[in-house]
Backbone as a ProteinNet text record, in pm:
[ID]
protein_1_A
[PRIMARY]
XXXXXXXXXXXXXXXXXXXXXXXXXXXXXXXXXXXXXXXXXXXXXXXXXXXXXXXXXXXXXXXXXXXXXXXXXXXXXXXXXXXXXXXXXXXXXXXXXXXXXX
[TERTIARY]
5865.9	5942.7	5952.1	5903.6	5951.8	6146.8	6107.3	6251.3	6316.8	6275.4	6367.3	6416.5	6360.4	6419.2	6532.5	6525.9	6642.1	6754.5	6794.7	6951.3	6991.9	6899.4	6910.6	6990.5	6886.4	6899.7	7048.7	7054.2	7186.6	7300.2	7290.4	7408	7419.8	7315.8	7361.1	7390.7	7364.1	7389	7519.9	7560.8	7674.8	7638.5	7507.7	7495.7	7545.2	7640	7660.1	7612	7446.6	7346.2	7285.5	7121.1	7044.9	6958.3	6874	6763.6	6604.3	6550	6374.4	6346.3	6288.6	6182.9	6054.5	5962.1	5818.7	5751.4	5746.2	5599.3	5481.4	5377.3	5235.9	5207.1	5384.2	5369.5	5323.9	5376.3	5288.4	5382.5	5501.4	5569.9	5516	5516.6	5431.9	5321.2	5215.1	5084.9	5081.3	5208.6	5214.6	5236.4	5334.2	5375	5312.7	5154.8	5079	5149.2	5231.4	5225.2	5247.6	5119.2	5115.3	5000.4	4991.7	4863.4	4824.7	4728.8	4685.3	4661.6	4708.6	4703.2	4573.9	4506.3	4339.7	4366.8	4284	4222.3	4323.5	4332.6	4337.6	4502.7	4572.7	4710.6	4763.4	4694.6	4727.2	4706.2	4640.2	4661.3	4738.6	4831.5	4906	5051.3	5087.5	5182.2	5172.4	5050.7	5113.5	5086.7	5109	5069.6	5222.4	5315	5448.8	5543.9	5466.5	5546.7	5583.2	5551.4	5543.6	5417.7	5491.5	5379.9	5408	5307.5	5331.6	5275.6	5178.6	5160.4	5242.3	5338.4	5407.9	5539.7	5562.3	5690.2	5666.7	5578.5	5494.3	5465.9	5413.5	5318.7	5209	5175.2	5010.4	4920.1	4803	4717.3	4653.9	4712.3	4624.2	4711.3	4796.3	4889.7	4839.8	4977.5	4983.9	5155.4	5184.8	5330.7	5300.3	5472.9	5503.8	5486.1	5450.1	5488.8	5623.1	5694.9	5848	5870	6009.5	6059.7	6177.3	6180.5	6332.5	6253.8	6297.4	6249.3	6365.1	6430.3	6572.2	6511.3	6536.8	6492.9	6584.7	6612.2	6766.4	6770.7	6874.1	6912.8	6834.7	6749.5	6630.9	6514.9	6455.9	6344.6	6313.2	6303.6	6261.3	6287.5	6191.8	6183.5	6276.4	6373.2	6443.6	6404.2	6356.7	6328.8	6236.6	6189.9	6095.3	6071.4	6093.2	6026.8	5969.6	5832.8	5770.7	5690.8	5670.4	5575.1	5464.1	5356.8	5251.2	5316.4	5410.4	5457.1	5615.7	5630.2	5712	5864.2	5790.8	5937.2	5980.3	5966.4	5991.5	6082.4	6206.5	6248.2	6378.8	6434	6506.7	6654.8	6713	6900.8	6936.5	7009.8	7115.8	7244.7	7279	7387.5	7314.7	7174.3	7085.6	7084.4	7053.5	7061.6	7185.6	7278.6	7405.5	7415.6	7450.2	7416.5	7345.6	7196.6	7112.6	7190.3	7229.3	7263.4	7359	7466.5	7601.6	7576.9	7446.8	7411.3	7344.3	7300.9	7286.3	7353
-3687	-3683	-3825.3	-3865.5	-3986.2	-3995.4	-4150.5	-4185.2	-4166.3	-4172.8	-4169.7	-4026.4	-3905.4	-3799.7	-3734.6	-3861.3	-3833	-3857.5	-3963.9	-3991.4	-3876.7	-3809	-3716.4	-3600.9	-3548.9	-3456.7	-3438.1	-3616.6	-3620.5	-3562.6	-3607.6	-3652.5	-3462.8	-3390	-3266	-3179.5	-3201	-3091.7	-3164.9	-3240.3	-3352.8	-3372	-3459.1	-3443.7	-3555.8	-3566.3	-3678.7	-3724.8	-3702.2	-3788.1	-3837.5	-3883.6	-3974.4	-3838.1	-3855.7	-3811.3	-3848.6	-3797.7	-3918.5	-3895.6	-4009	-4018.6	-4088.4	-3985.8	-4023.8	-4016.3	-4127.1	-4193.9	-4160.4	-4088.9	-4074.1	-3994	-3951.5	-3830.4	-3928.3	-4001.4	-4067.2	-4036.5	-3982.1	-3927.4	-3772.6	-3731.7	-3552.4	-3578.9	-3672.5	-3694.8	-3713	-3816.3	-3817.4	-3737.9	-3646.7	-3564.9	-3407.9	-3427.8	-3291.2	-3185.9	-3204.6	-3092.1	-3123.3	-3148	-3129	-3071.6	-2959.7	-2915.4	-2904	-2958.3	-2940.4	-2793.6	-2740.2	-2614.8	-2643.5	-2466.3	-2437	-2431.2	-2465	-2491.6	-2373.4	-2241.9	-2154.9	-2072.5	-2167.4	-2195.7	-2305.9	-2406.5	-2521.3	-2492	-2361.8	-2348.1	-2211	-2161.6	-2108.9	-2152.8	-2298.3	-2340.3	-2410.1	-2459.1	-2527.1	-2433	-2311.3	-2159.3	-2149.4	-2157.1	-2151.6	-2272.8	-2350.9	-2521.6	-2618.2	-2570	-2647.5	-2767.3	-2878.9	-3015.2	-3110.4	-3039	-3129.6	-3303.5	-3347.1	-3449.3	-3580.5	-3495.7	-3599.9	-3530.6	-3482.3	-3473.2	-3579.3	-3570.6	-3605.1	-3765.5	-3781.2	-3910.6	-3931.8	-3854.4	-3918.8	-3700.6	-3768.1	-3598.4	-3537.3	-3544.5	-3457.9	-3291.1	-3236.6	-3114.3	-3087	-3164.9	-3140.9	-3110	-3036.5	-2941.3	-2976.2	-2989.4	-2989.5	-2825.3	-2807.4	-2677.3	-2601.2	-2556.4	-2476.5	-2514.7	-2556	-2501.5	-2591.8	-2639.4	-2736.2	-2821.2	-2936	-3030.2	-3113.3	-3150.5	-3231.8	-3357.5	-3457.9	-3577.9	-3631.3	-3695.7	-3747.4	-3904.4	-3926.2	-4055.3	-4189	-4117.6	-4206.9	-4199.6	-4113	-4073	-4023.5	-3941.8	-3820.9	-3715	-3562.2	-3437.2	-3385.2	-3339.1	-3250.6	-3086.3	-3051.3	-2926.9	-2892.4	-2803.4	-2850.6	-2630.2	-2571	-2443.4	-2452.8	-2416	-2424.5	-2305.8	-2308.1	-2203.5	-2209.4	-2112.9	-2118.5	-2004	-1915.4	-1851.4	-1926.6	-1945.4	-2016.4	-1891.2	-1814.1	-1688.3	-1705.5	-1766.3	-1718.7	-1914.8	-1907.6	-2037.2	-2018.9	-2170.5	-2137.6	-2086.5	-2034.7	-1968.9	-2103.9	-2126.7	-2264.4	-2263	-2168.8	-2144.4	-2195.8	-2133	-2176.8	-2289.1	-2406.1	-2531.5	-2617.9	-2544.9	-2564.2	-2572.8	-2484.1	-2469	-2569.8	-2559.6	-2657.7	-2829.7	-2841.3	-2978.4	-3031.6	-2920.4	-2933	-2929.5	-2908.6	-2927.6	-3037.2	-3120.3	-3296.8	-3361.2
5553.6	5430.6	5377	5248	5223.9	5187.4	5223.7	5243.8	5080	4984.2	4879.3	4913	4961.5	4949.2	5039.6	5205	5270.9	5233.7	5165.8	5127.6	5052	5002.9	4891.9	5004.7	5071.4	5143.6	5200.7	5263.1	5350.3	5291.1	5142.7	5060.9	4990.2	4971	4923.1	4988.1	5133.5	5296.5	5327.2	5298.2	5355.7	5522.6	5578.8	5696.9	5738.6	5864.3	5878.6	6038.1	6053.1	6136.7	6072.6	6143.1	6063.6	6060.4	5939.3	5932.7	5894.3	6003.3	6054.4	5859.4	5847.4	5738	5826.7	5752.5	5835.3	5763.1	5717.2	5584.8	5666.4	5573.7	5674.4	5784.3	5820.9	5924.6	6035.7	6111.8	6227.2	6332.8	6310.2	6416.4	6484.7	6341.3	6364.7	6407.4	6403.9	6415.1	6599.2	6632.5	6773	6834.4	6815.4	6887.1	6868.4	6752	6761.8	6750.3	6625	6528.5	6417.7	6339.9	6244.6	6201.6	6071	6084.6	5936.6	5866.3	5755.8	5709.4	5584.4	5502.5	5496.8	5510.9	5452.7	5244.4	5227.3	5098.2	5030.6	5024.9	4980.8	4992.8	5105.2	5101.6	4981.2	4986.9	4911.5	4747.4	4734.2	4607.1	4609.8	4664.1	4694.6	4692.6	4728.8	4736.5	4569.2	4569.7	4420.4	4267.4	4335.5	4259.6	4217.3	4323.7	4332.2	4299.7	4272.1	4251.2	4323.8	4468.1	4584.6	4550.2	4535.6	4558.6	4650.1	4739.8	4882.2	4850.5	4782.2	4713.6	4660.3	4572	4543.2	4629.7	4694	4807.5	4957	5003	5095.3	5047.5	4950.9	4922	4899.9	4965.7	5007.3	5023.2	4998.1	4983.5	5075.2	5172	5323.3	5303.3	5245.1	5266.7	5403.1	5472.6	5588.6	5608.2	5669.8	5742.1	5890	5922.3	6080.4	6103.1	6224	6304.6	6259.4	6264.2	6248.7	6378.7	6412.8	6529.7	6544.7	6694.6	6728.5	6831.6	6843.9	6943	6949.3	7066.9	7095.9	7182.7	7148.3	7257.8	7242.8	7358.6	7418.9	7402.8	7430.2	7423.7	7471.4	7591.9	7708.6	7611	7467.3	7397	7470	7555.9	7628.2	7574.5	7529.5	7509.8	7587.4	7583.4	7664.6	7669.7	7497.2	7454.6	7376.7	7349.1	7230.6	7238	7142.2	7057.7	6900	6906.8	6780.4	6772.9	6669	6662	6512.1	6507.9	6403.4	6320.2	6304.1	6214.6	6184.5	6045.1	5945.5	5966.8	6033.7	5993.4	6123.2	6205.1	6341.5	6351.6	6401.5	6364	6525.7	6577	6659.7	6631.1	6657.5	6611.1	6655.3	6552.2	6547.8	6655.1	6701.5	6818.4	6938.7	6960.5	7075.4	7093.9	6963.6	6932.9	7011.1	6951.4	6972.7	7121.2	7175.6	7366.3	7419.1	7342.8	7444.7	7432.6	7346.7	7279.6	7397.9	7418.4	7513.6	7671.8	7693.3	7816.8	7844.7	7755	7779.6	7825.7
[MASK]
++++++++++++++++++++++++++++++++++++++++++++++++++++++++++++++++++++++++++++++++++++++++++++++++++++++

């Protein structure tokens, strides 16, 4: 996400953590998930007004995986569920639980 759009984010969810901005995706890139849209999605999304381009920055239309990944205080993975379907996402209570057992 470029960074002009997190303060945004923070400030209309009222979140009060940080949230990653990852110019270039080099965090998703490390941690292998990220996966470039086929041709025929990408004009699909900007069929609908989705412009990953100028949201993103830069023109690879590339998306993280869906899911939850928690790394702890040491940067160690504690958790990690993802998945290749967008509908399938983790329950935020689950979240919740796993968080309280750190």
């Amino acid at each position: 996400m470029l960074r002009k759009y997190a303060p945004q984010l923070v400030k209309k969810l009222g979140l009060t953590f940080p949230v990653l901005s990852d110019q270039g995706s080099k965090v998703l890139e490390t941690f292998g998930i990220l996966f470039t849209l086929p041709p025929a999605m990408v004009e699909v999304y900007k069929g609908v007004g989705i412009d990953l381009e100028r949201f993103n920055g830069e023109s690879s239309w590339q998306l993280p995986l869906p899911g939850r990944m928690i790394v702890g205080q040491d940067g160690l993975i504690k958790n990690i569920e993802l998945s290749t379907d967008h509908n399938e996402r983790p329950e935020p209570a689950d979240t919740v639980n796993l968080l309280q057992t750190l």
